[in-house]
C-alpha positions as CSV (number, residue, x, y, z in Angstrom):
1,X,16.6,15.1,3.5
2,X,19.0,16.5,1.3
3,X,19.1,19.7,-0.2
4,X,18.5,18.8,-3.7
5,X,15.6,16.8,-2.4
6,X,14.4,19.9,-0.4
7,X,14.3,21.8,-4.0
8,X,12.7,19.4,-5.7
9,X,9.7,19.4,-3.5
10,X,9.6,22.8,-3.8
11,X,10.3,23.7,-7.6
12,X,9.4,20.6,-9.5
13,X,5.8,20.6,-11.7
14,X,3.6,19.0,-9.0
15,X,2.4,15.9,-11.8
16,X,6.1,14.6,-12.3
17,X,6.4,15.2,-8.5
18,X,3.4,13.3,-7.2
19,X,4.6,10.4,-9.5
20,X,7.6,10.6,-8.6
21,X,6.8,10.1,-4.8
22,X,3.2,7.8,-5.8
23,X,4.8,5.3,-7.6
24,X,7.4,4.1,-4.8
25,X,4.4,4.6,-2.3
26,X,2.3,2.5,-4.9
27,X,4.8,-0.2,-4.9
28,X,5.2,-0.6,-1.0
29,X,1.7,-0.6,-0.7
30,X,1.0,-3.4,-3.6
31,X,3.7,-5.7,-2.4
32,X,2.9,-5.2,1.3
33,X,-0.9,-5.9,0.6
34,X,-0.5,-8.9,-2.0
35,X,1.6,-10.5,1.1
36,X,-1.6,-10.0,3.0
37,X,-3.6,-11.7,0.2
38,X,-1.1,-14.3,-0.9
39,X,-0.6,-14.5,3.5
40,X,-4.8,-15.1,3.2
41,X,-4.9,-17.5,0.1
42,X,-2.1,-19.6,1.9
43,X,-3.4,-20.0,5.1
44,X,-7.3,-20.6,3.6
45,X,-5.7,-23.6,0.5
46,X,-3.1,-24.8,3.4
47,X,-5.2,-24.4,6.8
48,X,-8.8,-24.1,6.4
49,X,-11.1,-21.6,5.9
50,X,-11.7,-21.0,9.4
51,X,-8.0,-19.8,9.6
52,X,-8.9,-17.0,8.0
53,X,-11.5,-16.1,10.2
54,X,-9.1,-16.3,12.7
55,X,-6.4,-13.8,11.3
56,X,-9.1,-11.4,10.9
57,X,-10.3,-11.8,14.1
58,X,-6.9,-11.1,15.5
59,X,-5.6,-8.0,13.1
60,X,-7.6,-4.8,14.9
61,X,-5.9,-6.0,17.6
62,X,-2.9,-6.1,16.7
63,X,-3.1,-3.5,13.8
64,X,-4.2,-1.2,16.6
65,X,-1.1,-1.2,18.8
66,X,1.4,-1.4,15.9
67,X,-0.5,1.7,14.7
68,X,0.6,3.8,17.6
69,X,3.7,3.9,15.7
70,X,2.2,5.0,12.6
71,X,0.4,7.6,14.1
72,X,3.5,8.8,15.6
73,X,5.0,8.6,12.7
74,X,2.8,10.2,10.5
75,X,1.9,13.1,13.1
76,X,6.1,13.2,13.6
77,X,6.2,13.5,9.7
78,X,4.6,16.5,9.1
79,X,6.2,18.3,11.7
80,X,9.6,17.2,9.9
81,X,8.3,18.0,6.2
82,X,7.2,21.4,7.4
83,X,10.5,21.9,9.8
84,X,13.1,20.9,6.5
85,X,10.5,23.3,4.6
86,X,11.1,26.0,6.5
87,X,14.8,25.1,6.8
88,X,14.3,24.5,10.9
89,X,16.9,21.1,10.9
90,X,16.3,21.1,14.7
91,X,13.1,20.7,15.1
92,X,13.0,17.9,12.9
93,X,16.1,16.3,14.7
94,X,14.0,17.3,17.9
95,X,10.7,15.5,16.3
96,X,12.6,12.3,15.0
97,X,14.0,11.4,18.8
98,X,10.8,11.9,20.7
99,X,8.9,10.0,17.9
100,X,11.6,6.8,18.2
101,X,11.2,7.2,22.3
102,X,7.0,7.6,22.5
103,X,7.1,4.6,20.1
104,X,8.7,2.1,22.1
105,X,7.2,3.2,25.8
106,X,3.7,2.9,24.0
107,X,3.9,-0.3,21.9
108,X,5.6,-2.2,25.1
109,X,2.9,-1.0,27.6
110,X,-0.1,-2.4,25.4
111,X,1.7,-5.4,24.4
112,X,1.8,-6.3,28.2
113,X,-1.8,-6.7,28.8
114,X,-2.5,-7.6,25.4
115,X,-0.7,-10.6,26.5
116,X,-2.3,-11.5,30.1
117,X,-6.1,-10.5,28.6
118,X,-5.8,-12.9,25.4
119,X,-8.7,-15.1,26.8
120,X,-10.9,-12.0,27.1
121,X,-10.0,-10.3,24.2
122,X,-10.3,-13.1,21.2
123,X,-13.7,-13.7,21.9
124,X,-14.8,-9.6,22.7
125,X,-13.6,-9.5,18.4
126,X,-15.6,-12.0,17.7
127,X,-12.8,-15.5,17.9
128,X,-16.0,-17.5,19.0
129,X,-16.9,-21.6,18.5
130,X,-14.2,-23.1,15.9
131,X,-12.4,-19.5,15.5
132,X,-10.9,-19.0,18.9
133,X,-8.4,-21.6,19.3
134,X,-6.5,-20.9,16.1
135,X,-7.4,-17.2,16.8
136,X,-5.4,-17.3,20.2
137,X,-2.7,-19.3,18.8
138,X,-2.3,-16.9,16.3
139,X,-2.5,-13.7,18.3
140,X,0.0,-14.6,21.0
141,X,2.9,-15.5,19.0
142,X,2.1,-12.1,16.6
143,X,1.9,-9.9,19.4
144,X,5.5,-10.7,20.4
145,X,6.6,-9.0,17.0
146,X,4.5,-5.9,17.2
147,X,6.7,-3.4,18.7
148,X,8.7,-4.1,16.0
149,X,6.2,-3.0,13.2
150,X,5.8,-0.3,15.4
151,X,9.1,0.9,14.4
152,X,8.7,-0.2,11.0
153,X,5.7,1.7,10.3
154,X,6.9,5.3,12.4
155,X,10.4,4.9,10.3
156,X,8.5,4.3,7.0
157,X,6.8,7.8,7.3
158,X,9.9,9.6,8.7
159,X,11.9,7.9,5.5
160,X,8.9,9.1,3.5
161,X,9.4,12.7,4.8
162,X,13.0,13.2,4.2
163,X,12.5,12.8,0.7
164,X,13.6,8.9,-0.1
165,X,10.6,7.6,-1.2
166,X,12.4,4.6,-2.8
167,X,14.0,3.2,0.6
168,X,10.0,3.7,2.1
169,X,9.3,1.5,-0.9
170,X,12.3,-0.8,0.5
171,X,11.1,-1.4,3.8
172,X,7.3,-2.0,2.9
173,X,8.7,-4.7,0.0
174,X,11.4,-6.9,2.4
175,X,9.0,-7.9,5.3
176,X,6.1,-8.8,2.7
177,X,8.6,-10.8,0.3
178,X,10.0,-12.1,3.7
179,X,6.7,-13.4,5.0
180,X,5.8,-15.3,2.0
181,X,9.0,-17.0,2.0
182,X,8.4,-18.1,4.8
183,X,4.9,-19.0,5.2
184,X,5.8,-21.5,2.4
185,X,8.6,-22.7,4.7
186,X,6.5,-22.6,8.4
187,X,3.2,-23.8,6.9
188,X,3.5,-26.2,3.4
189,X,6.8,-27.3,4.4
190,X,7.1,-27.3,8.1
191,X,3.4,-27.9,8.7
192,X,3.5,-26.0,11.2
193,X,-0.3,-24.7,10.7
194,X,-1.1,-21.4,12.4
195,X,1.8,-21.1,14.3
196,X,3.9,-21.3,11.2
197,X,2.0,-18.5,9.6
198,X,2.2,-16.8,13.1
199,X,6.1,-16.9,13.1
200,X,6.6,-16.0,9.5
201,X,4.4,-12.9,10.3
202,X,6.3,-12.2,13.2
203,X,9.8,-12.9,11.1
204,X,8.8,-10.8,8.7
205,X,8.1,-7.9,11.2
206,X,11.9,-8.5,12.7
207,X,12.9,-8.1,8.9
208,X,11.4,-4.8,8.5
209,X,12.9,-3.6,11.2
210,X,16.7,-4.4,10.5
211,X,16.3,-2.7,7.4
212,X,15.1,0.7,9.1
213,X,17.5,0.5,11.6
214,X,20.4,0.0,8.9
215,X,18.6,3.1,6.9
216,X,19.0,5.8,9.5
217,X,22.5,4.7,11.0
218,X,23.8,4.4,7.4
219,X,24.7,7.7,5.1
220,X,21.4,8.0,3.6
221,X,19.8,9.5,6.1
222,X,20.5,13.1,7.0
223,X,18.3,13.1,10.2
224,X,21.8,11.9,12.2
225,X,20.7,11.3,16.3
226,X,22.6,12.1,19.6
227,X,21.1,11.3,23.2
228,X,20.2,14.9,23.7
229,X,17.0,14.0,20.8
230,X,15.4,11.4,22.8
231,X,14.1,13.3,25.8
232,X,10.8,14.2,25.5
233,X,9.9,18.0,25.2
234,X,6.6,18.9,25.9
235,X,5.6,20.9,23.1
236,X,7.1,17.8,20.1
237,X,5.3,15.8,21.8
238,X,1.6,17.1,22.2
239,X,2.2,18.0,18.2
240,X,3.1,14.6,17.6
241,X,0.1,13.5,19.7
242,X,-2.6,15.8,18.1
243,X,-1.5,14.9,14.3
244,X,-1.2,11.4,15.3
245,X,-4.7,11.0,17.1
246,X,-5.9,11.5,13.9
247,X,-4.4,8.2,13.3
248,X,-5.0,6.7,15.7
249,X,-8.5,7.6,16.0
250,X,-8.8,6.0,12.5
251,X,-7.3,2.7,13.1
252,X,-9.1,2.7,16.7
253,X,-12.0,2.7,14.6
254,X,-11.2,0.6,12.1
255,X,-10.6,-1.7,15.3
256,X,-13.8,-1.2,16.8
257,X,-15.9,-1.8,13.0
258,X,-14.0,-5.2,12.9
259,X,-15.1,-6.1,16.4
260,X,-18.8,-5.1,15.6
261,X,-18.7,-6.3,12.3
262,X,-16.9,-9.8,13.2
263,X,-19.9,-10.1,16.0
264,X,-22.9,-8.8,13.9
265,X,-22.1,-11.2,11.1
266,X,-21.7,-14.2,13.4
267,X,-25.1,-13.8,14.7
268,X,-26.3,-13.1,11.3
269,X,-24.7,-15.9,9.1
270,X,-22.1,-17.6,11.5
271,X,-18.5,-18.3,10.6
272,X,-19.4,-18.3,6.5
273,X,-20.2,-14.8,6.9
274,X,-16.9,-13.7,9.2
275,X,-14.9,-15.4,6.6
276,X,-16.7,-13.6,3.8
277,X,-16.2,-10.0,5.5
278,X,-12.1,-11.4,6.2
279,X,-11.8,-11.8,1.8
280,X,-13.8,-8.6,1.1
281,X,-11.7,-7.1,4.0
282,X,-8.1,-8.3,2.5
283,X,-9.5,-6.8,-1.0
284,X,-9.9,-3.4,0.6
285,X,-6.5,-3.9,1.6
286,X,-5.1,-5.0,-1.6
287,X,-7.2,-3.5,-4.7
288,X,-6.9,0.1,-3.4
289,X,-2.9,0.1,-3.0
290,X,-2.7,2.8,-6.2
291,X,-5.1,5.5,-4.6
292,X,-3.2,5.0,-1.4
293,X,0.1,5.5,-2.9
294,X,-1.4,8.9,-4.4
295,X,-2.3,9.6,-0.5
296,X,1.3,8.7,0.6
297,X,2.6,10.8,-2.3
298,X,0.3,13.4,-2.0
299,X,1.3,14.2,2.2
300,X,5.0,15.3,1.6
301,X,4.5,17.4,-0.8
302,X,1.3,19.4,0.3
303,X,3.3,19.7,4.0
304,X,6.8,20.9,2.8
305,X,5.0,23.3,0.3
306,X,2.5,24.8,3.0
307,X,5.6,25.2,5.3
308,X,7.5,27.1,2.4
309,X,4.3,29.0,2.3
310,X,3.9,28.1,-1.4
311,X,0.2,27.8,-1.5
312,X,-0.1,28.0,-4.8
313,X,1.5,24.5,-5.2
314,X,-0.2,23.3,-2.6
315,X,-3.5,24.0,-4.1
316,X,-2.2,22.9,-7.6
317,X,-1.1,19.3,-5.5
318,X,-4.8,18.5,-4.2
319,X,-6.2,19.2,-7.7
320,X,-3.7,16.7,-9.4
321,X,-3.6,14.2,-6.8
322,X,-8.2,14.1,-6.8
323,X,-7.7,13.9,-10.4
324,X,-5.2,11.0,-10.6
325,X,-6.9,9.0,-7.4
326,X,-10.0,9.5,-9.1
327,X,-9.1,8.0,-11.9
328,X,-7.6,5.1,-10.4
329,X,-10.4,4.3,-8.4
330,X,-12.5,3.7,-11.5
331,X,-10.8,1.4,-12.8
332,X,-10.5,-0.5,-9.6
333,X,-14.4,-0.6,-9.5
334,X,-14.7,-1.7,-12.6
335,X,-12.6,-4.7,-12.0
336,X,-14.2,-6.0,-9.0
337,X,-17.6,-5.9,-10.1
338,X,-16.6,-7.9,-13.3
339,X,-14.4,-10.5,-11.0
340,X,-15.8,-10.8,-7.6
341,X,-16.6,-14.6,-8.4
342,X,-12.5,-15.3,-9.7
343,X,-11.5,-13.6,-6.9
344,X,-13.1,-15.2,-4.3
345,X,-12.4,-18.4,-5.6
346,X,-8.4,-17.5,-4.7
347,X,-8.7,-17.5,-1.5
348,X,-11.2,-20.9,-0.8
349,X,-12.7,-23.9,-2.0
350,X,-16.0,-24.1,0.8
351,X,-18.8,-23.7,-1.7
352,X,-20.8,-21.6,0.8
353,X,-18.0,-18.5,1.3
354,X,-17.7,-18.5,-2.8
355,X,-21.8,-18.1,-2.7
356,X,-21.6,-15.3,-0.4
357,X,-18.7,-13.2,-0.8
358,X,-19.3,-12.1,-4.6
359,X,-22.2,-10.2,-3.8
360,X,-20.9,-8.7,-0.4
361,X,-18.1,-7.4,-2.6
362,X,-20.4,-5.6,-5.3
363,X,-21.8,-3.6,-2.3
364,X,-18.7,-2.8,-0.4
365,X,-17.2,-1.2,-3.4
366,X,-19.9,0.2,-4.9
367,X,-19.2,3.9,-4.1
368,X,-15.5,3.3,-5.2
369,X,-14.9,6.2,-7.9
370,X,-15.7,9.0,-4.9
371,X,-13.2,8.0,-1.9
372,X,-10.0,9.7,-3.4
373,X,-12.0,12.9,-2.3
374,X,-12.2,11.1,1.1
375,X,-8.7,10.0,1.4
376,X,-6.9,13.8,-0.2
377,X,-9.3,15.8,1.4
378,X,-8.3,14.2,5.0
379,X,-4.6,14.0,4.0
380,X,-4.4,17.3,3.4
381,X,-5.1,18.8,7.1
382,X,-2.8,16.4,8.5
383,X,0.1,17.4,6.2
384,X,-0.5,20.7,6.7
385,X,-1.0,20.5,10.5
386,X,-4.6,21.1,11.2
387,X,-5.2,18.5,13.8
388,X,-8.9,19.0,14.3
389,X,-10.4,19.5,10.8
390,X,-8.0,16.1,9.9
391,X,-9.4,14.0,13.0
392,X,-13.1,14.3,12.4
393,X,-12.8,14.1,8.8
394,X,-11.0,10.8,9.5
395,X,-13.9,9.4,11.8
396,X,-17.0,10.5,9.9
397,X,-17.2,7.9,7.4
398,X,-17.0,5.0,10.1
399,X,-17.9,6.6,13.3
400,X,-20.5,9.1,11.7
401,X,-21.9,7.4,9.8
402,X,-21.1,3.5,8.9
403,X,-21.2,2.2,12.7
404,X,-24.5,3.7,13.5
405,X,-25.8,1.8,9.8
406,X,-24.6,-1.4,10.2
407,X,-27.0,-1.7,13.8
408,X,-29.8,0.1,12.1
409,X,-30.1,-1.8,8.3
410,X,-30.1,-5.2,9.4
411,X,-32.9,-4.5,11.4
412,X,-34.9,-4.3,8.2
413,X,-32.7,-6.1,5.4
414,X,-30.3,-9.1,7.6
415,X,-27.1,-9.5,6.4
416,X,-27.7,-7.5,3.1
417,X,-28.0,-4.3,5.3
418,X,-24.3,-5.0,6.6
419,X,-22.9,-5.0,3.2
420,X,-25.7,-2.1,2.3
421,X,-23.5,0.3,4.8
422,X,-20.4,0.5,2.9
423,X,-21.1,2.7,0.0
424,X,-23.7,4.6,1.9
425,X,-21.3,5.8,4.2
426,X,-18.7,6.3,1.6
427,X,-21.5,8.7,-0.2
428,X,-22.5,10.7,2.5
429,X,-18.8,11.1,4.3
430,X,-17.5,12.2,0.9
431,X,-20.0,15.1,0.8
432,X,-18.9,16.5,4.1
433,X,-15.1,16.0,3.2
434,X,-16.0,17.7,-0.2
435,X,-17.4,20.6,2.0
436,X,-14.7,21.2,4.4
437,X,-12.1,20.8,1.8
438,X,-13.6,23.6,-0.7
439,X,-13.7,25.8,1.9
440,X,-10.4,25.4,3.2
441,X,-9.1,26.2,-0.6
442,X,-11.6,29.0,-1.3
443,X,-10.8,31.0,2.1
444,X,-7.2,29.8,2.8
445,X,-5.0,28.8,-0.2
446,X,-6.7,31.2,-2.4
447,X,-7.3,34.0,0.0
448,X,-3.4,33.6,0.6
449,X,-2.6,33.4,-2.9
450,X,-4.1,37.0,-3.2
């Protein structure tokens, strides 16, 4: 990070700073997840609909090893934001190396036996009757590029944290143009089917990687490596590993909801329903992008301003990035409860998904307008370094709460109890985030302040 970057984390008003860092983040994010709608509507006009039961079968698999490298690089991260805040250039040079060498012996010893297990694993996240052929085709080929989103993702953070928001916005926009490109090429063109839209995944992962790679050998980046940075050191690494459990506790999760989810509503309404959760799934991927970009936005700035010890600002930073999340969120709820029939229409012509999928929407994002408090509230112990606060605040809305409802609600309303545990969870996990995060202002920032 350069020095005038440095400042302006530091000294800027906190509204023209969180834009300033959001809108990049925004962009990344919106490009990134319109390639995994426009990826969706593609394979579902040009495949079938069961396609895209497939692809959702296969993500938490593969989301869940490439997010070993964003957990490293987020938990990395804020060790670097605080380190450059506190002017410790070391450290951060330390955190970098270790997070490049945990990356790549992680990703490489689960993509092993992701590999050799694929007959055991499809069907375990539901890749069952028609699904699991083009869910196994899929999955192999994908798996191949993994380590390299790894990378992507742990360099996006760690691009993100030396103050270059734009280049973060970069590497998020050139794999998801990149796939597009050439989905149209593998799949309508090439008809190559799933493994088309396998390899132009896979490409676009490659892509992404190139770019990072260029970014930190080229003068833009200050964090500048020599051998001595990659050995591992002890106390990097288990502060790397506690911030980025949090992480990966929360896409371990997410993996384990998909699994249950993907076998709960095949028992319940077959492969209509998997398909239905896979559209509503891609729109909580997609329709949220702006309130994440506030998250992304929001984690530099809290963690360089907590390690300058300017609490102040970073009380002032959670206040103005609830406010503009909130906000946000709003007006994402009320577009997809006017537009959940137009939507679903996008991604599929089978009558019976468009039936079922409006209404599954409605519920899923029905407690909308209250997650940014979810999302800031949990972002702000990880920037700030408090490992366990961050961790279960991160698994209470799904592992508290949601996982436990969707086994106990369809007991007593079917399939409508599934969708029923979305904003139910979202209500009652935002009340304990709400709790946690009022006191840690009340007895820490302003206590600190005085």
């Amino acid at each position: 990070m350069t020095k005038v970057s440095s400042q302006d984390l530091g000294t800027q008003p906190i509204g023209k700073l969180l834009i300033k860092q959001a809108v990049p983040a925004s962009i990344g994010i919106l490009v990134m997840s319109l390639n995994i709608l426009v990826d969706t509507i593609f394979v579902g006009q040009w495949i079938g609909a069961t396609a895209i039961a497939a692809i959702n079968v296969v993500l938490p698999v593969s989301f869940f090893i490439a997010a070993l490298g964003m957990a490293i690089g987020i938990g990395g991260s804020s060790i670097i934001s605080r380190a450059l805040g506190a002017n410790n250039e070391t450290k951060a040079l330390q955190t970098f190396g270790n997070q490049i060498t945990l990356t790549l012996l992680l990703t490489v010893a689960l993509v092993v036996p992701g590999l050799y297990f694929v007959n055991d694993i499809i069907p375990a996240f539901g890749g069952k009757g028609g699904i699991f052929e083009p869910a196994k085709i899929y999955y192999t080929i994908v798996l191949y590029g993994i380590p390299f989103l790894a990378f992507c993702m742990m360099g996006n953070t760690v691009i993100r944290a030396e103050g270059k928001p734009k280049f973060a916005m970069y590497a998020m926009m050139i794999p998801s143009i990149g796939n597009l490109i050439l989905d149209y090429v593998f799949i309508n063109v090439m008809d190559l089917g799933m493994e088309g839209a396998a390899w132009a995944t896979t490409g676009s992962y490659l892509l992404c990687f190139v770019f990072i790679l260029w970014f930190f050998l080229s003068k833009n980046s200050e964090l500048k490596l020599t051998n001595c940075y990659f050995k591992l050191r002890l106390p990097i690494v288990k502060e790397i590993s506690s911030l980025g459990f949090v992480t990966l506790s929360r896409q371990a999760i997410v993996s384990v909801t998909y699994l249950f989810m993907n076998n709960i509503l095949f028992d319940l309404g077959g492969e209509t329903s998997v398909t239905a959760y896979a559209i509503v799934g891609r729109m909580l991927m997609f329709a949220l992008f702006p309130v994440y970009g506030i998250t992304q936005g929001f984690l530099p700035i809290a963690g360089f301003n907590y390690g300058a010890e300017k609490y102040d600002r970073v009380k002032q930073t959670i206040y103005t990035a609830l406010k503009y999340a909130a906000g946000l969120a709003t007006l994402i709820f009320i577009m997809l409860m006017i537009f959940p029939e137009g939507i679903t229409k996008l991604f599929t012509t089978d009558a019976e998904v468009i039936k079922e999928t409006p209404s599954a929407m409605r519920w899923v994002f029905a407690a909308t307008p209250i997650i940014a408090i979810q999302l800031i509230g949990a972002a702000y112990f990880q920037a700030v370094g408090k490992a366990i606060p961050a961790l279960l605040l991160t698994l209470t809305r799904q592992g508290l709460f949601f996982i436990p409802l969707i086994f106990i609600l369809p007991i007593y309303y079917g399939e409508l109890g599934v969708w029923m545990s979305f904003p139910i969870s979202d209500v009652l996990s935002t009340i304990v985030t709400a709790f946690f995060l009022r006191r840690e202002v009340t007895l820490k920032l302003n206590k600190t302040m005085a």
